[in-house]
C-alpha positions in Angstrom: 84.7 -1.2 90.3 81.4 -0.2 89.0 80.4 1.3 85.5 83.5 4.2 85.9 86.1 1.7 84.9 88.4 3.6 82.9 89.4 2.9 79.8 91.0 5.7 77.2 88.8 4.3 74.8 85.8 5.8 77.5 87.1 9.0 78.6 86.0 10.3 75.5 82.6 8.8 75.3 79.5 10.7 76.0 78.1 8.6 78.6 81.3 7.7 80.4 81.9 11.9 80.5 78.3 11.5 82.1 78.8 9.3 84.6 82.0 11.1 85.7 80.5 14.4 86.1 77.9 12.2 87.9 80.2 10.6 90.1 81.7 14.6 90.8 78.8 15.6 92.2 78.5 12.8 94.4 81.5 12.8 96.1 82.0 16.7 96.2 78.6 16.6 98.5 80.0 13.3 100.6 83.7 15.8 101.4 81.6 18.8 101.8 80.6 17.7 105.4 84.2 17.0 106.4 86.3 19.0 108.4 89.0 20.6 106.6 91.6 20.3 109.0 91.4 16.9 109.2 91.0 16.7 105.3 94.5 18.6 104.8 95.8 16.4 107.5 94.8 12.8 105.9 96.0 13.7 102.5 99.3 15.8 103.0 97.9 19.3 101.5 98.3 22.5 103.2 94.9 24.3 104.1 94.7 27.8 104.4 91.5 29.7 105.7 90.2 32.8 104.5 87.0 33.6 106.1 84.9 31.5 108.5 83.8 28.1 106.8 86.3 28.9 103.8 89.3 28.3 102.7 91.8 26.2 99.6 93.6 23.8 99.7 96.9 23.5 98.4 98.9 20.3 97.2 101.5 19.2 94.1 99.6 17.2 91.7 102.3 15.5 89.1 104.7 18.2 90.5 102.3 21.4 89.7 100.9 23.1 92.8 97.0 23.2 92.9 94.8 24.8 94.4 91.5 22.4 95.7 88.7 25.4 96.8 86.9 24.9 99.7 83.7 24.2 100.4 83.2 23.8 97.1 86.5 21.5 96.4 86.8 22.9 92.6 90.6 22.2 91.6 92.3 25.0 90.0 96.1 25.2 88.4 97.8 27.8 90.2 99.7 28.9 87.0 96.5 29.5 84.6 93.9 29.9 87.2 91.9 27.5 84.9 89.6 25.0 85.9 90.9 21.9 85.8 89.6 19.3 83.4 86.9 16.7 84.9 89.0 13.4 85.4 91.2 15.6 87.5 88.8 17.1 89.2 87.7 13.0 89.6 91.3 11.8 90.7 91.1 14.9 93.8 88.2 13.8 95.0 89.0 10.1 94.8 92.0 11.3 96.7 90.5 13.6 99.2 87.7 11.0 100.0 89.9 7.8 100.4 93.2 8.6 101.4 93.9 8.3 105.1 96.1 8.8 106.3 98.3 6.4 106.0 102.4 6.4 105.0 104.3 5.0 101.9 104.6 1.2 102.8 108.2 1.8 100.5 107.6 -1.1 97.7 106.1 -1.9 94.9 103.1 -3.9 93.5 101.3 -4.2 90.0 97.8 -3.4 89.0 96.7 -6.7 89.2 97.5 -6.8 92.8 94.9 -3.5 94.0 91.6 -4.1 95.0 89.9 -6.2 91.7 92.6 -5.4 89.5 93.7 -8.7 88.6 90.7 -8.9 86.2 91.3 -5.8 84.3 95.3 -6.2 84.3 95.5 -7.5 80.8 93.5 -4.3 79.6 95.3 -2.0 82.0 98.8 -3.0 80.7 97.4 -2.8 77.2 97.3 0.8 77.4 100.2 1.5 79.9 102.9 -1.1 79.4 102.2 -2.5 76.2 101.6 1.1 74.9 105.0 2.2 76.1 107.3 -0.6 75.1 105.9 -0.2 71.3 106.8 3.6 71.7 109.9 3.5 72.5 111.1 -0.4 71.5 114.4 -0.9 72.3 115.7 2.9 72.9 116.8 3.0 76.4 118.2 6.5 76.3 115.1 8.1 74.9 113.3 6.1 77.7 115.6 6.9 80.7 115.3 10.7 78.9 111.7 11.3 78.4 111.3 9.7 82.3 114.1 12.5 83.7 112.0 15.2 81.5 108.7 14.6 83.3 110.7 15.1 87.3 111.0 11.2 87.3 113.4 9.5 89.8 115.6 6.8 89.2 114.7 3.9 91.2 117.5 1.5 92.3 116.1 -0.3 95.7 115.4 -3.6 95.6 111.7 -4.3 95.0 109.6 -7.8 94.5 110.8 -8.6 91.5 113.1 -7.6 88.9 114.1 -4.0 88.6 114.6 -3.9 85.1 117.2 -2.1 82.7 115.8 1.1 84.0 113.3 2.5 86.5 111.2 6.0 87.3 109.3 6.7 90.4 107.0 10.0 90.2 105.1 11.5 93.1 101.9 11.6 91.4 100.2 12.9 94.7 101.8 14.0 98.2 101.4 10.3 99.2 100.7 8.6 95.6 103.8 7.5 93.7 103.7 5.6 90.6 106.8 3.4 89.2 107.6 2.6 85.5 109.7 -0.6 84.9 111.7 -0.5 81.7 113.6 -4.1 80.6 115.4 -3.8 77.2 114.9 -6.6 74.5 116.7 -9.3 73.1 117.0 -11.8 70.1 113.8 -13.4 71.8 112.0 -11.3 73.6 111.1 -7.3 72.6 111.5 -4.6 75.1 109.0 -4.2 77.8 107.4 -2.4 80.3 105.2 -2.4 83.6 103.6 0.4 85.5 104.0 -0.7 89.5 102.2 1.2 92.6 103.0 1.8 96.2 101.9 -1.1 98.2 99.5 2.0 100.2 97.8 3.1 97.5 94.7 1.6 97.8 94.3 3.5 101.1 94.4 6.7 98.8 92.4 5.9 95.7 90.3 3.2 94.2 91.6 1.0 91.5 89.7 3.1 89.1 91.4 6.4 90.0 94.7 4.3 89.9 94.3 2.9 86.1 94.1 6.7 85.2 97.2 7.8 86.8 98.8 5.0 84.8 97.5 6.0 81.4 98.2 9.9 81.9 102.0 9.0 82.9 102.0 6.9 79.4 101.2 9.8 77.5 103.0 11.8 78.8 106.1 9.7 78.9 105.6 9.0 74.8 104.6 12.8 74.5 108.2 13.5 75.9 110.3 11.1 73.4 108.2 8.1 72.0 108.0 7.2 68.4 
């Protein structure tokens, strides 16, 4: 996973900030000899050409249209027009360079099960499901609220393993979804939670790029109603 793992405790550290806008440049200049057709094709956004060899592409990101320039592939909200910030700009070019293709496999799996993420699955749930189940403890309504706030689905189907008291699928990406698992405490055991993946989405991001998703759908979630 390299020197990029994120953390939250990172994302705010000079060097970490660094090596991100680093990694940018990297993988801006690795996309920027792709076609775009076939770019727009692989990840489910919609391209649109202005002049020869130009163009933006367009794509929901957390339900909010973007706009993803081309050739430069700068991401832009469509609302402000504003830049947007680096480890977004990170997360579209994880997405643009690794996804391919391929279509929702339709159930779930846990950090622990992507590509090296069984060693930082204790740290990962630390700041996702750990994180969540203190904020909102036993309050399944503010839970089940805050997920509907944020565009979440409810999730009924069947999955692996247990569904839980309550459960929200978002469409993080056109073909990146993200589930949050919700059980409600007892006498013996607190409330908890667990953040679970499409079994595809290692063919659209790296762990790395996945452990971020996770953390920004945690605050957000505790923005919306956590104590």
């Amino acid at each position: 996973m390299g020197s990029l793992l994120y953390t939250p405790e990172k994302m705010d550290s000079e060097k970490y900030l660094d090596g991100l806008s680093e990694r940018i440049d990297q993988l801006r200049v690795q996309l920027m000899k792709s076609d775009p057709s076939s770019l727009a094709m692989r990840t489910g956004a919609n391209f649109r050409l202005k002049q020869p060899g130009t163009g933006e592409f367009l794509l929901p990101l957390w339900g909010q249209e973007i706009i993803v320039t081309y050739p430069e592939l700068i991401a832009f909200g469509t609302q402000t027009i504003e830049e947007l910030p680096a480890y977004l700009q990170a997360l579209l070019l994880y997405y643009f360079n690794t996804c391919d293709g391929i279509s929702t496999a339709g159930y779930w799996i846990s950090f622990s099960e992507l590509p090296d993420g069984r060693f930082y699955n204790q740290a990962f749930q630390g700041y996702t499901g750990q994180k969540l189940s203190k904020a909102f403890q036993n309050d399944l309504q503010s839970f089940e609220r805050a997920a509907q706030n944020l565009g979440g689905q409810s999730e009924l189907r069947a999955t692996t393993m247990s569904i839980g008291d309550a459960a929200y699928a978002f469409q993080v990406l056109p073909k990146v979804s993200i589930l949050v698992v919700y059980w409600l405490g007892d006498e013996d055991f607190p409330a908890s939670c667990q953040l679970l993946f499409d079994a595809s989405v290692s063919h659209c991001l790296p762990t790395d790029a996945c452990a971020i998703i996770g953390s920004t759908l945690t605050r957000r979630l505790i923005a919306q109603g956590g104590r």
